[in-house]
GUGU-503797 format. One record per residue: x, y, z of N, C-alpha, C in turn; chain. Coordinates in pm, whole numbers. Example, Ala and Ser with C-alpha at 12.3 -4.5 7.8 and 13.67 -1.06 7.14 Angstrom:
BEGIN
<<1319 -569 780> <1230 -450 780> <1320 -330 780> A>
<<1285 -225 708> <1367 -106 714> <1290 3 787> A>
This chain:
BEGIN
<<226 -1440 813> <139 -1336 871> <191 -1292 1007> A>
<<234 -1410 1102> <282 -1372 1252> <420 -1242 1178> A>
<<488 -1328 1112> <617 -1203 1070> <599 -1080 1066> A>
<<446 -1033 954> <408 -923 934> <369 -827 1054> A>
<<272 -887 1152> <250 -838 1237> <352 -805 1381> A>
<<479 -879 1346> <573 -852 1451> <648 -742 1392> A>
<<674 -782 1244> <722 -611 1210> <658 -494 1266> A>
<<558 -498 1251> <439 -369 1271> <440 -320 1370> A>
<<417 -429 1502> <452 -392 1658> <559 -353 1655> A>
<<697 -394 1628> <870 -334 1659> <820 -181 1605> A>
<<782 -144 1468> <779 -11 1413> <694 93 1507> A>
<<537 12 1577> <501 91 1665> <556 160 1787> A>
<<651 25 1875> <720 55 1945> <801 143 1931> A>
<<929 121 1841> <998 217 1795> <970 384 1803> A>
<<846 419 1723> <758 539 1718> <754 537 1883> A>
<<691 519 2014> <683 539 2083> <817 591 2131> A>
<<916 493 2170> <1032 494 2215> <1099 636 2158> A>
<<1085 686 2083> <1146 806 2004> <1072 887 2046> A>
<<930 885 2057> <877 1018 2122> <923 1064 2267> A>
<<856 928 2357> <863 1028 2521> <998 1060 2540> A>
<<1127 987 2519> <1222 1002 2516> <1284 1143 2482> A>
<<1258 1155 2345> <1279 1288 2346> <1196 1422 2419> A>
<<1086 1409 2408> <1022 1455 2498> <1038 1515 2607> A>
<<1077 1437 2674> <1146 1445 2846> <1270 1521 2804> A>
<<1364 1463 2722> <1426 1546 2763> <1420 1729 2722> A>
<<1357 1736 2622> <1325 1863 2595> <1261 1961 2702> A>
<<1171 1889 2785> <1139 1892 2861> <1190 1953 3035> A>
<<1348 1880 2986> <1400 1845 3132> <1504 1939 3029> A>
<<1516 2030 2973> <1621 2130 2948> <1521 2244 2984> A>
<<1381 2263 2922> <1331 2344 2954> <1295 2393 3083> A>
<<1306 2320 3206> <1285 2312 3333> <1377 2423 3430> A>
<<1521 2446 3351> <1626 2533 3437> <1559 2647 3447> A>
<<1606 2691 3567> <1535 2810 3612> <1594 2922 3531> A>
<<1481 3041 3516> <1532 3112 3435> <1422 3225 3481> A>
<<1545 3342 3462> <1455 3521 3514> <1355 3552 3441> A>
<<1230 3601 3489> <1126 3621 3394> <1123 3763 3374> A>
<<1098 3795 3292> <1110 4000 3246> <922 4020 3244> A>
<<891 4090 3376> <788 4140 3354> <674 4184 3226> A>
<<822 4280 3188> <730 4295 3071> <720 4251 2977> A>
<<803 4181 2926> <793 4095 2809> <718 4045 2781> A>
<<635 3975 2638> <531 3949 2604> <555 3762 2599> A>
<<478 3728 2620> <441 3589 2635> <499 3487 2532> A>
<<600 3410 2510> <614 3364 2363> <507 3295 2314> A>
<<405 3245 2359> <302 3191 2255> <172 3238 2315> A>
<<83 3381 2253> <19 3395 2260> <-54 3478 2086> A>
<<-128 3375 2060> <-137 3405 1973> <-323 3450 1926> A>
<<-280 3584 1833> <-427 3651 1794> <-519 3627 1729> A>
<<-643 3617 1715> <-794 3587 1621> <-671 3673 1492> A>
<<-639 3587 1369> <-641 3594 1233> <-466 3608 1197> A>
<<-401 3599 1347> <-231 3637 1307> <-205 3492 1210> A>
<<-108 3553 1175> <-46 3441 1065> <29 3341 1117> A>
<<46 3197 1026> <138 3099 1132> <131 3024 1223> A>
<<-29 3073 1309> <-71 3027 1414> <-93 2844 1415> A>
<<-81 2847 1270> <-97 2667 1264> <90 2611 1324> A>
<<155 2693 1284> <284 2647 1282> <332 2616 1442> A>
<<291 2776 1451> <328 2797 1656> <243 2675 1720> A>
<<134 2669 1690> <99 2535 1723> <178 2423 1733> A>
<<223 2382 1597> <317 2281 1598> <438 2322 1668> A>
<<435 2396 1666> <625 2369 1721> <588 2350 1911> A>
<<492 2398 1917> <467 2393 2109> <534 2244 2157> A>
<<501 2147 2056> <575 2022 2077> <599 1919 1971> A>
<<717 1991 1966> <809 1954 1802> <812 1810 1770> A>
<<824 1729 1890> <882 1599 1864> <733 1518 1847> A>
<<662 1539 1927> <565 1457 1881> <490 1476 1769> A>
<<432 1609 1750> <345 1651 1649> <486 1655 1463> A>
<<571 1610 1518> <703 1566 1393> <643 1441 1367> A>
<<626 1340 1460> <625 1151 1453> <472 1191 1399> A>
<<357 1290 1455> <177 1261 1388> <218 1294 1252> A>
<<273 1373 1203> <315 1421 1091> <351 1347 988> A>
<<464 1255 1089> <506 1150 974> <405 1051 955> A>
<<359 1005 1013> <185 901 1086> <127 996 956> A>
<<91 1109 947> <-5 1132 880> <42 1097 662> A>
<<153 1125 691> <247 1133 550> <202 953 477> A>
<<266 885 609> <251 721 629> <66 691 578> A>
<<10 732 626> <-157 679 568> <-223 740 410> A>
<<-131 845 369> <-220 929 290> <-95 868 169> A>
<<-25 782 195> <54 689 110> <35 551 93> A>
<<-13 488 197> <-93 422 172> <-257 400 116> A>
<<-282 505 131> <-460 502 103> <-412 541 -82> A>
<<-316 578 -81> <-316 604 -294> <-258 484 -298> A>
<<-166 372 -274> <-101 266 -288> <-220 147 -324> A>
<<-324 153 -176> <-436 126 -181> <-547 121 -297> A>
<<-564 261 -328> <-694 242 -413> <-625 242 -540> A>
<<-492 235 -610> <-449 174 -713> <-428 80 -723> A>
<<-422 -56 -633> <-395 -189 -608> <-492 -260 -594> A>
<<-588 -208 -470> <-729 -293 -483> <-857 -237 -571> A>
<<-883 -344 -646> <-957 -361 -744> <-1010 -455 -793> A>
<<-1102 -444 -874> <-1115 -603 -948> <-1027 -649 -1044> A>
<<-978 -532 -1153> <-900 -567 -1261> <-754 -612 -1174> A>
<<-741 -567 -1099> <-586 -594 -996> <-587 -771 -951> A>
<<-701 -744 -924> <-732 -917 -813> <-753 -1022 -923> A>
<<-846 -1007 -1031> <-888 -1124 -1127> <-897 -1040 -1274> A>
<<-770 -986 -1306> <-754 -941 -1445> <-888 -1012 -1565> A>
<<-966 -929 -1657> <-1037 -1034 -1756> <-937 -1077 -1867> A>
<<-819 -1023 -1860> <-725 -1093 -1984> <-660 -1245 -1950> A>
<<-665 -1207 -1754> <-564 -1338 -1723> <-685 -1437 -1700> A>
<<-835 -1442 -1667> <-946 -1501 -1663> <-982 -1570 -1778> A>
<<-917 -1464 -1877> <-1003 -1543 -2049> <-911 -1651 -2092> A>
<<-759 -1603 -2070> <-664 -1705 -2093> <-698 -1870 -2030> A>
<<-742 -1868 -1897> <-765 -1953 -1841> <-840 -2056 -1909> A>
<<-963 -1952 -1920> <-1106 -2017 -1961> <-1068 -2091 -2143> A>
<<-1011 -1998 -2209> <-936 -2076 -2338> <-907 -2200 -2336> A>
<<-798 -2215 -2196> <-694 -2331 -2207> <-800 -2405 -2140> A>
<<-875 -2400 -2072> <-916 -2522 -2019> <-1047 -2583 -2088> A>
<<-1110 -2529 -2139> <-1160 -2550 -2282> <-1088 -2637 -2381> A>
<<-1001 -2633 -2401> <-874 -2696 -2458> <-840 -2816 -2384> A>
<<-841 -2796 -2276> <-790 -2912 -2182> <-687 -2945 -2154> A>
<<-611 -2783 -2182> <-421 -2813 -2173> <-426 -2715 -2020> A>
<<-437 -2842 -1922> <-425 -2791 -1783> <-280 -2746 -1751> A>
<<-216 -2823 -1793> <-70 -2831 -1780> <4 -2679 -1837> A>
<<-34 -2637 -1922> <-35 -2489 -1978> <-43 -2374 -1907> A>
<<-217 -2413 -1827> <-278 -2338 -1747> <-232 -2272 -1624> A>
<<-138 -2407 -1573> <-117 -2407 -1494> <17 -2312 -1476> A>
<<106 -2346 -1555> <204 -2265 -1568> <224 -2146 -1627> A>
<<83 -2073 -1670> <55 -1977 -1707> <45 -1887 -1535> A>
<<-67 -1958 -1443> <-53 -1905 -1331> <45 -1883 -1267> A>
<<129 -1959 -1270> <256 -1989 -1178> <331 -1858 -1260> A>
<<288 -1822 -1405> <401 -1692 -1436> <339 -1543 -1366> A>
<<190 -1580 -1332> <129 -1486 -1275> <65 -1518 -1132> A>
<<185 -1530 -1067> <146 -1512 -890> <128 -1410 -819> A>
<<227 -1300 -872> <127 -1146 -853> <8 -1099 -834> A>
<<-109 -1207 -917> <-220 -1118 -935> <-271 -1213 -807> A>
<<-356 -1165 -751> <-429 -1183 -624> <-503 -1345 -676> A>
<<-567 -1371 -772> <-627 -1527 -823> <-549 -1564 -892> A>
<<-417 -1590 -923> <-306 -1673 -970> <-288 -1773 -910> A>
<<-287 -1781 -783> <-232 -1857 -681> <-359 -1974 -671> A>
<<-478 -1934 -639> <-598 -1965 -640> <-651 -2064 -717> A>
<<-645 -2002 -856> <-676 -2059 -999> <-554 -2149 -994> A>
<<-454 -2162 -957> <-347 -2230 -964> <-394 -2357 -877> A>
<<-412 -2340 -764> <-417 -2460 -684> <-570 -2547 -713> A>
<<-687 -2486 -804> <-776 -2571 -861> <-743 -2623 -1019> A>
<<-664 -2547 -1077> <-620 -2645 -1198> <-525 -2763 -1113> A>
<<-443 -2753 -1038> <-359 -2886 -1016> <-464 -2963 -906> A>
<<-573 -2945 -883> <-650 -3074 -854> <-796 -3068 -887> A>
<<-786 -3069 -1016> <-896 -3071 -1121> <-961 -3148 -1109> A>
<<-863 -3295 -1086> <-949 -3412 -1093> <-989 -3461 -940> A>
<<-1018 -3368 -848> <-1064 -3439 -762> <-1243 -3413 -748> A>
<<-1279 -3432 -648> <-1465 -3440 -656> <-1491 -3261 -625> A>
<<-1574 -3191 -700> <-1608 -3121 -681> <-1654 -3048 -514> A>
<<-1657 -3090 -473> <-1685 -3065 -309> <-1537 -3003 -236> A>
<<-1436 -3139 -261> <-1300 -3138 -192> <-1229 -2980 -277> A>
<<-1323 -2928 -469> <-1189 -2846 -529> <-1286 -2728 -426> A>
<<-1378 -2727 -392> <-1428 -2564 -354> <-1347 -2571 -223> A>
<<-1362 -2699 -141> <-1268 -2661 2> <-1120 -2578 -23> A>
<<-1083 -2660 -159> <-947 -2580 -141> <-947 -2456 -212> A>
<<-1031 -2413 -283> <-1049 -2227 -329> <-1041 -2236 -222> A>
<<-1138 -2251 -134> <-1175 -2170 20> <-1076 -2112 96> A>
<<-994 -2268 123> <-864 -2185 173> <-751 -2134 113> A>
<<-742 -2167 -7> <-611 -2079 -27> <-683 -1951 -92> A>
<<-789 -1930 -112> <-840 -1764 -84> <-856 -1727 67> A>
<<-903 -1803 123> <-842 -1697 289> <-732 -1735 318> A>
<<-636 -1743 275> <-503 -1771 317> <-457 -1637 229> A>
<<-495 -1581 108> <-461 -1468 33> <-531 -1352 106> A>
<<-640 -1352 108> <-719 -1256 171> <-655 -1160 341> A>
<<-561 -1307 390> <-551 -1245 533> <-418 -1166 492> A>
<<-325 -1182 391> <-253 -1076 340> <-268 -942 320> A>
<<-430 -965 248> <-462 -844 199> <-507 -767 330> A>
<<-568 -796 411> <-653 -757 524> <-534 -708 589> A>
<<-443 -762 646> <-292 -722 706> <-220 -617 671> A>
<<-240 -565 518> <-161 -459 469> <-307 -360 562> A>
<<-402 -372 505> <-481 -269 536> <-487 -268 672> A>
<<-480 -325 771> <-472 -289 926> <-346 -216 953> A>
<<-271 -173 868> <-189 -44 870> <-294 68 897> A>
<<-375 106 816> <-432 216 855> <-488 265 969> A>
<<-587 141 985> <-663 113 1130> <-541 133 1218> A>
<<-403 108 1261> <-306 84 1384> <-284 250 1366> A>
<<-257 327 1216> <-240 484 1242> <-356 546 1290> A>
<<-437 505 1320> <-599 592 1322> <-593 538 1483> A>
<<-552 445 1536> <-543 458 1689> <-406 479 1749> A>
<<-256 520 1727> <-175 557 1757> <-184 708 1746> A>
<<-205 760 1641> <-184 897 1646> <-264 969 1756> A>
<<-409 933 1770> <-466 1049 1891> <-388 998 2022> A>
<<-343 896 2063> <-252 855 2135> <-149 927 2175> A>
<<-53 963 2063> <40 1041 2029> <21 1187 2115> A>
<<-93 1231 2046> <-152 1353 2094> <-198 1405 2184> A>
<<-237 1271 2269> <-278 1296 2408> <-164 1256 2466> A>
<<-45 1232 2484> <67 1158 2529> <135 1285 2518> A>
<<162 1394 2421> <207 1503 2382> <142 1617 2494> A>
<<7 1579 2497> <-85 1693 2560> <-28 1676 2769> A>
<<-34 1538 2781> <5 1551 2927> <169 1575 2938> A>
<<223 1589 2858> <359 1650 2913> <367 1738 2918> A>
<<298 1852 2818> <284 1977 2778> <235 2028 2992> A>
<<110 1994 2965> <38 1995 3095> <163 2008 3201> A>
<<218 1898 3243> <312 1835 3317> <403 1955 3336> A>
<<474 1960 3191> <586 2077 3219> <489 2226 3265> A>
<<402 2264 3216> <327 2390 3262> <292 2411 3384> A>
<<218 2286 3446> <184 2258 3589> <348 2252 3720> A>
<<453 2202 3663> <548 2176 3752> <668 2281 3762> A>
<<662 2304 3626> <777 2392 3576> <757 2536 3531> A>
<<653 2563 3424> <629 2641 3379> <552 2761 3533> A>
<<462 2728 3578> <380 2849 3673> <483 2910 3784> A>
<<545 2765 3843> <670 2839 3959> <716 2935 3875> A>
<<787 2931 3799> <888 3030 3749> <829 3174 3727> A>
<<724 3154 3707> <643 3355 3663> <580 3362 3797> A>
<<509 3488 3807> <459 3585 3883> <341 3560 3906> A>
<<288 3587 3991> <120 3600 4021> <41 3651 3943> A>
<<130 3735 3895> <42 3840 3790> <37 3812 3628> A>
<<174 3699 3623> <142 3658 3444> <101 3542 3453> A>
<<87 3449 3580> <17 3328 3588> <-58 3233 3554> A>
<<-222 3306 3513> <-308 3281 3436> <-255 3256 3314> A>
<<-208 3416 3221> <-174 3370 3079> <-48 3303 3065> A>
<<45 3273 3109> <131 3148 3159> <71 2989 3136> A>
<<-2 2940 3235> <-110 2874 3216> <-202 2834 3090> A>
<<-228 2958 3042> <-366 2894 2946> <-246 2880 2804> A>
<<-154 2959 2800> <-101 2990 2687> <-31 2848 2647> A>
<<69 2782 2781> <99 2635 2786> <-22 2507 2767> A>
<<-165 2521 2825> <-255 2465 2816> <-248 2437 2652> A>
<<-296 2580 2639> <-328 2597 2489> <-233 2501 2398> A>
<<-101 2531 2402> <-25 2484 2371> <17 2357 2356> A>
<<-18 2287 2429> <-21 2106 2483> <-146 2078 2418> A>
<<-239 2114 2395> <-344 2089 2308> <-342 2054 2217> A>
<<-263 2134 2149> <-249 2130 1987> <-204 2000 1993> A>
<<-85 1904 2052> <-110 1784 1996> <-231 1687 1972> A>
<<-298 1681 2070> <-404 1613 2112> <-489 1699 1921> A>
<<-535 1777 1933> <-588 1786 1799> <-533 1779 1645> A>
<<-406 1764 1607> <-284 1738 1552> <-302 1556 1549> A>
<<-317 1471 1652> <-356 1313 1660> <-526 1270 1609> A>
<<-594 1387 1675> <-734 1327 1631> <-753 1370 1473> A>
<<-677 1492 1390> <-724 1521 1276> <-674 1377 1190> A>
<<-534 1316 1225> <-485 1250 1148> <-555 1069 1204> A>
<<-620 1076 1298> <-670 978 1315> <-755 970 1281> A>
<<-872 1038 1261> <-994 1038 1210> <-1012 1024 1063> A>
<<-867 1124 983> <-859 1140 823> <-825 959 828> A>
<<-740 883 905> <-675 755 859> <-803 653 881> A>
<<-872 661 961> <-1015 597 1006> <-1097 627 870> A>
<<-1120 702 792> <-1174 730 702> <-1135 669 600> A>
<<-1004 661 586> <-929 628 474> <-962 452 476> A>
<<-931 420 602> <-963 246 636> <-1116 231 577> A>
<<-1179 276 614> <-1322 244 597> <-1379 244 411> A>
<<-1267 337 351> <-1309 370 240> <-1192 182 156> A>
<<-1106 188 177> <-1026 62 170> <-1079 -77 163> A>
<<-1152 -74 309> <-1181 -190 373> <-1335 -242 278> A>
<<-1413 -132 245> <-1506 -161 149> <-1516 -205 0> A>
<<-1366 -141 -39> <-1304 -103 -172> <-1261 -301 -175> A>
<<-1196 -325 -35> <-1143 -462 -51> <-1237 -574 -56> A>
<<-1328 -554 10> <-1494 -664 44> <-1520 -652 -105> A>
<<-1569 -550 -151> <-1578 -596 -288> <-1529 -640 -345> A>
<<-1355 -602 -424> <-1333 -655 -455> <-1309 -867 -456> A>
<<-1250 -886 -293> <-1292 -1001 -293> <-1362 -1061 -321> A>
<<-1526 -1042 -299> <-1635 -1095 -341> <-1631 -1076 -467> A>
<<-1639 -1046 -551> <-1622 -1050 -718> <-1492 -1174 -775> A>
<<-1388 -1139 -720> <-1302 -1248 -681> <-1355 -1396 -689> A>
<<-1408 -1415 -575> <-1464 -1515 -510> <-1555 -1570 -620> A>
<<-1657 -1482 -681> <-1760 -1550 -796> <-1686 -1605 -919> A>
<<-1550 -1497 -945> <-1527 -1553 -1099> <-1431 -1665 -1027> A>
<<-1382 -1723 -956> <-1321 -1810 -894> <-1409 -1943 -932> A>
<<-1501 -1974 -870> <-1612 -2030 -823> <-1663 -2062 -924> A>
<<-1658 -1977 -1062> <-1726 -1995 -1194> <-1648 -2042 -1263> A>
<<-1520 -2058 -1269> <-1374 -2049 -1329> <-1394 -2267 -1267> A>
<<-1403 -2268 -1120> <-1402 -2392 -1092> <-1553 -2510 -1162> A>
<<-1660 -2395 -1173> <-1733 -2538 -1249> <-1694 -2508 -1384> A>
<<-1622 -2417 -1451> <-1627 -2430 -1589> <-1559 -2607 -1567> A>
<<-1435 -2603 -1511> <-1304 -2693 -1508> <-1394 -2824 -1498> A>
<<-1517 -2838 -1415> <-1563 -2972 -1411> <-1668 -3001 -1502> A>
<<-1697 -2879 -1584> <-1776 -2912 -1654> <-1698 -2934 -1769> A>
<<-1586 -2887 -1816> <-1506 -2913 -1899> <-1470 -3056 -1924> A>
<<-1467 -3136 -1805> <-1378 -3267 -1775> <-1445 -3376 -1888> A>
<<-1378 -3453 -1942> <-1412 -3544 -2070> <-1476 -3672 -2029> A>
C-alpha cells in the first residue's frame, strides 16, 4: 500500500513540476516588450454567442488547462474502469461461491482450496482461501482472520479509488495556480505595455482570461468529486454483501465439520 501511494505522490508531483515550469516560461517569453498598434483589436475579446469562445478560453493558458484536460481524461477512465469492476458479481462471483459451498459439503477442503488459489483475482478468493486453510481452528480465531485479510483487501480497493478524490482536489488547484499567473503576467507585464486608453480592456480581457483556468479545474473537480462519491458507495456496498456471503460461507465450513 505505502508503494501505491508513493507512486501517486511522484505522479502528482510530476504534474505540478510540468506545469509552473512551463508556465513561467511562456510567460517570461511573453513579457518582451513589444509596440502596441492603437488600433488594433484586442486578441481576446470575445462576443455574447461568437463561436470557439470555449477554445479561446483554453488556449489563454495552454499548459495548464492541457495537464486539467488530461486530469479530466484520467477520472472519466477511471470512473468506467470503476463501475465495471466494482460489483458484487466482480467481488463474490455466485458460480465461484457455489463451487465452494459444493466442495465443502463434500469436505474436500484441499480442492477448495486450490480452487481459490486458481482464483485470486476475484476480490473473496484470497479470503475464502485463508478460512478454508484454517478450518479447523475455533470459530472466534476463523472470523478474526476474515476480518483481516478482508481489510487488508479492502485497503486496495479503497486506494485505487482515492485516485479520484486526489483529481477532484488537484485540478481546481491547477486552475487557480493557472489563474494567478495569468493575473501576474497581466498585472506586471501585460498593462505597462498598452496605453491609458486600452488599459481597462487590456485588463479585464487578461483577467477574463486567467479565469478560465480556475473554472476549467472546478468543472473537472467537481465532475471527479461526483464520480468518487458515486464509486465510493458503489464500493460500501459491494463490500458489505462481500462481507455477509463471507461470514455465511465461514459457518457453513463449521457447520460442515464431522
Amino acid at each position: 500500500m505505502g508503494i501505491r501511494s508513493s507512486r501517486r505522490q511522484n505522479v502528482l508531483v510530476a504534474l505540478f513540476l510540468l506545469a509552473v515550469p512551463s508556465t513561467l516560461v511562456i510567460t517570461a517569453a511573453n513579457a518582451a516588450p513589444q509596440t502596441t498598434n492603437l488600433n488594433a483589436a484586442p486578441s481576446f475579446q470575445p462576443q455574447l454567442g461568437e463561436d470557439l469562445v470555449l477554445w479561446r478560453l483554453f488556449e489563454s493558458s495552454l499548459i495548464i488547462n492541457c495537464i486539467i484536460l488530461l486530469l479530466s481524461v484520467i477520472a472519466v477512465a477511471l470512473f468506467i474502469y470503476f463501475i465495471a469492476t466494482i460489483k458484487d458479481q466482480t467481488f463474490a462471483p455466485s458460480i465461484f461461491i457455489d463451487e465452494i459451498n459444493n466442495l465443502v459439503r463434500q469436505h474436500d477442503y484441499k480442492k477448495a482450496v486450490d480452487y481459490c488459489r486458481d482464483h485470486q483475482s476475484i476480490f473473496a478468493g484470497s479470503i475464502v482461501r485463508r478460512c478454508l486453510e484454517n478450518a479447523e481452528k475455533p470459530h472466534a480465531v476463523l472470523m478474526t482472520i476474515i476480518e483481516s485479510e478482508g481489510q487488508r483487501r479492502s485497503e486496495l480497493v479503497w486506494n485505487r479509488i482515492s485516485f479520484l478524490s486526489d483529481i477532484s482536489s488537484i485540478a481546481p488547484m491547477l486552475g487557480l495556480l493557472g489563474t494567478v499567473l495569468g493575473m501576474i503576467r497581466a498585472f506586471f507585464w501585460g498593462l505597462p505595455q498598452e496605453s491609458a486608453s486600452l488599459s481597462s480592456a487590456v485588463l479585464s480581457q487578461a483577467i477574463g482570461g486567467a479565469m478560465a483556468t480556475t473554472l476549467f479545474g472546478l468543472i473537472v473537480g467537481i465532475a471527479s468529486l461526483v464520480f468518487y462519491s458515486i464509486i465510493r458507495a458503489r464500493a460500501t456496498r459491494s463490500l458489505a454483501t462481500t462481507e455477509q456471503i463471507v461470514h455465511a460461507l465461514a459457518d457453513q465450513i463449521k457447520r460442515a465439520e464431522p
